[in-house]
C-alpha positions as a Markdown table, in Angstrom:
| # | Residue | x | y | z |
|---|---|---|---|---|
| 1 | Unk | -12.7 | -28.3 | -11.6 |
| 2 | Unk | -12.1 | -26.1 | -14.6 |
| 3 | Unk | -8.9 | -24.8 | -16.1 |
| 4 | Unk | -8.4 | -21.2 | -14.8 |
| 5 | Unk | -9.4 | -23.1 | -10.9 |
| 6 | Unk | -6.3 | -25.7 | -11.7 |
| 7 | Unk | -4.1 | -22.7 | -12.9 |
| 8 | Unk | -4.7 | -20.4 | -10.2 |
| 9 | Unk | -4.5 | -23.2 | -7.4 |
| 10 | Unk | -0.8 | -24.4 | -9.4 |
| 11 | Unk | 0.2 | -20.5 | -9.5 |
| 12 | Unk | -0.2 | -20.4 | -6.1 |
| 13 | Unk | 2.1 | -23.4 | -5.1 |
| 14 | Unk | 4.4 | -22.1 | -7.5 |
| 15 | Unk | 4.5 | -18.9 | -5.8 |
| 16 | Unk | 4.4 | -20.2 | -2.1 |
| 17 | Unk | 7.4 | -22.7 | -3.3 |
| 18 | Unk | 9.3 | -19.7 | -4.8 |
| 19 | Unk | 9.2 | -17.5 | -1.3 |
| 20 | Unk | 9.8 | -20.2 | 1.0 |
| 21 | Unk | 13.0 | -20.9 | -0.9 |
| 22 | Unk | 13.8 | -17.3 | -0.8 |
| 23 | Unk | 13.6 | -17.0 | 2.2 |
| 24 | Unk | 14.4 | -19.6 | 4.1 |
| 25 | Unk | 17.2 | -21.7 | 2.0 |
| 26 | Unk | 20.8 | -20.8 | 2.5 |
| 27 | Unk | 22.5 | -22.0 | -0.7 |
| 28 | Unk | 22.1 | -18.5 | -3.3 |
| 29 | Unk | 21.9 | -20.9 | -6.3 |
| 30 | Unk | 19.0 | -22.2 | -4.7 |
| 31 | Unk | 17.6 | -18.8 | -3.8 |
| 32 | Unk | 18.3 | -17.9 | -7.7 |
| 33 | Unk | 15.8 | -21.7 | -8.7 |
| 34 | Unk | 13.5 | -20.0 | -5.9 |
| 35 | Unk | 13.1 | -16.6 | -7.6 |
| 36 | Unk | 12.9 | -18.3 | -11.2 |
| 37 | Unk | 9.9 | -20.6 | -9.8 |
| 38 | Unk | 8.3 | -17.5 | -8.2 |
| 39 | Unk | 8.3 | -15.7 | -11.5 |
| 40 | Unk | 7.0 | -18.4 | -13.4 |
| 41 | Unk | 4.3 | -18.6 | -10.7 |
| 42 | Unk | 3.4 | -15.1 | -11.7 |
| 43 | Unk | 3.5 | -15.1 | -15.0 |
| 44 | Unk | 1.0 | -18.1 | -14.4 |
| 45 | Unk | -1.5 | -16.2 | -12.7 |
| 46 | Unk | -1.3 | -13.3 | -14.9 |
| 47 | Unk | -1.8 | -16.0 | -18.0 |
| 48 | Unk | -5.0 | -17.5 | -16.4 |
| 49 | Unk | -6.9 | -13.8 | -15.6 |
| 50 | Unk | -6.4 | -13.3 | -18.8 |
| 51 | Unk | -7.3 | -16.6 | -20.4 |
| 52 | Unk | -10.9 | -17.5 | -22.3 |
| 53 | Unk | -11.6 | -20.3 | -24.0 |
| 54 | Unk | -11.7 | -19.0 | -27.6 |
| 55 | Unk | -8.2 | -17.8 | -29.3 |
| 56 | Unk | -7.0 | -14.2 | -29.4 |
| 57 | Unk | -6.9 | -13.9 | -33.1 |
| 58 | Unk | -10.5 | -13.0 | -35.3 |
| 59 | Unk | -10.6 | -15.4 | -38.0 |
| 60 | Unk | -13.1 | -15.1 | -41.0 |
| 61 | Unk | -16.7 | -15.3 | -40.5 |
| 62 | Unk | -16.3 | -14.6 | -36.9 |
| 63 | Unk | -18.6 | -11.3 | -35.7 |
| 64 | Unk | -17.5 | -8.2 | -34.0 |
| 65 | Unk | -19.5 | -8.3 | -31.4 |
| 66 | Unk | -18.7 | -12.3 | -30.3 |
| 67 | Unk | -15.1 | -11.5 | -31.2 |
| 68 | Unk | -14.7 | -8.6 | -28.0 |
| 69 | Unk | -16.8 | -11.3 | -26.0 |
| 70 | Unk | -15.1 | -14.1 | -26.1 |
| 71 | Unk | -11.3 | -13.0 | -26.6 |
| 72 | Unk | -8.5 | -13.4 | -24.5 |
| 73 | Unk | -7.5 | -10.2 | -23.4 |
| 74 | Unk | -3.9 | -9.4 | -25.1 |
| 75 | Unk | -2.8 | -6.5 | -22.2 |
| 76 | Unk | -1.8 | -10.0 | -20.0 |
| 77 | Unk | 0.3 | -11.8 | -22.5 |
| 78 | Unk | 2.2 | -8.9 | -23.0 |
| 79 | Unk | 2.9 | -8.2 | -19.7 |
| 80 | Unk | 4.0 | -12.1 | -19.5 |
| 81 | Unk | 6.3 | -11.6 | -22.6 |
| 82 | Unk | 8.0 | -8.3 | -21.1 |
| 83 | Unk | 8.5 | -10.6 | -17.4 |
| 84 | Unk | 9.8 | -13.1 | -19.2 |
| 85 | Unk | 12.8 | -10.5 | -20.8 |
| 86 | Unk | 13.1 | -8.7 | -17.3 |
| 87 | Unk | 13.8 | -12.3 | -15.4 |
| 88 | Unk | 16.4 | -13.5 | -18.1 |
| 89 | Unk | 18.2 | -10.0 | -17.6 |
| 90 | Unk | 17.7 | -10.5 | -13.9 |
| 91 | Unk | 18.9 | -14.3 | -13.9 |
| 92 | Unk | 22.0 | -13.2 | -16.4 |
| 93 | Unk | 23.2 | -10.6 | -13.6 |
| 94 | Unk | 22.1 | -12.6 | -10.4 |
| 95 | Unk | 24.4 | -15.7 | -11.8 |
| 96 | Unk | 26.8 | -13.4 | -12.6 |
| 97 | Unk | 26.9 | -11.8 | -8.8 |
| 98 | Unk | 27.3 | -15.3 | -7.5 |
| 99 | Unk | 30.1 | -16.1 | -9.7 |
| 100 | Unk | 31.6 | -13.5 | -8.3 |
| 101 | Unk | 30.7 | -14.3 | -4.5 |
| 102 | Unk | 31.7 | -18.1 | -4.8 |
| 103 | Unk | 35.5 | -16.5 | -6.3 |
| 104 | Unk | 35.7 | -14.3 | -3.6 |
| 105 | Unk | 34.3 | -16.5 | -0.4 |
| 106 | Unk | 35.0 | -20.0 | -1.5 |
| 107 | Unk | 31.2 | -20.7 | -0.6 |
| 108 | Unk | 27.9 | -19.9 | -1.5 |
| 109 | Unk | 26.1 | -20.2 | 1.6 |
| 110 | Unk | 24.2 | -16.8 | 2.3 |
| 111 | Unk | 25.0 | -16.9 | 6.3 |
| 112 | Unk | 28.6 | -17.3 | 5.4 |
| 113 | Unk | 29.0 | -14.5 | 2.6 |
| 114 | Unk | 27.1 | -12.3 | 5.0 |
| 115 | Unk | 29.2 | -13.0 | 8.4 |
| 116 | Unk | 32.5 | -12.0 | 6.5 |
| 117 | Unk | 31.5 | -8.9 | 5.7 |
């Protein structure tokens, strides 16, 4: 098998891990792991569409026309780079919500928090 195969086969058990803990643990720090795995189960798959095996950067002596060939396209590691910001402010504020929760119920079991209300 080849490396995008490997990649896209990982990024998919990533991503199947990531929802089954959404959606079927109880524990929200666990839920919050889950969502963290998910994303980084995306940002995998969007990595490997846009991977080649060359590098992203035209050195010296390299031509045009192999250059826009054989690069990796750039559009996919930004996208990756602006995830990456989105999940740490998402993270930052989910943590933050559970702190909260966990003063307020004494628990952090979702079936719990949600019966009380």
């Amino acid at each position: 098998m080849d490396f995008q195969t490997v990649s896209f086969i990982t990024s998919g058990i990533l991503i199947v891990i990531g929802l089954y803990g959404v959606f079927f643990v109880d524990n929200i720090l666990k839920k919050v792991i889950a969502l963290e795995i998910l994303g980084n189960g995306v940002n995998l798959v969007l990595i490997t569409m846009g991977y080649r095996n060359t590098i992203p950067i035209k050195l010296p002596g390299v031509s045009e026309e192999f250059f826009i060939k054989n690069a990796s396209y750039p559009l996919t590691q930004a996208l990756v780079l602006t995830n990456i910001v989105i999940e740490a402010s998402m993270l930052a504020i989910i943590l933050g919500v559970s702190i909260i929760l966990y003063k307020k119920y004494k628990t952090l079991k979702a079936s719990v928090i949600l019966k009380e209300d």
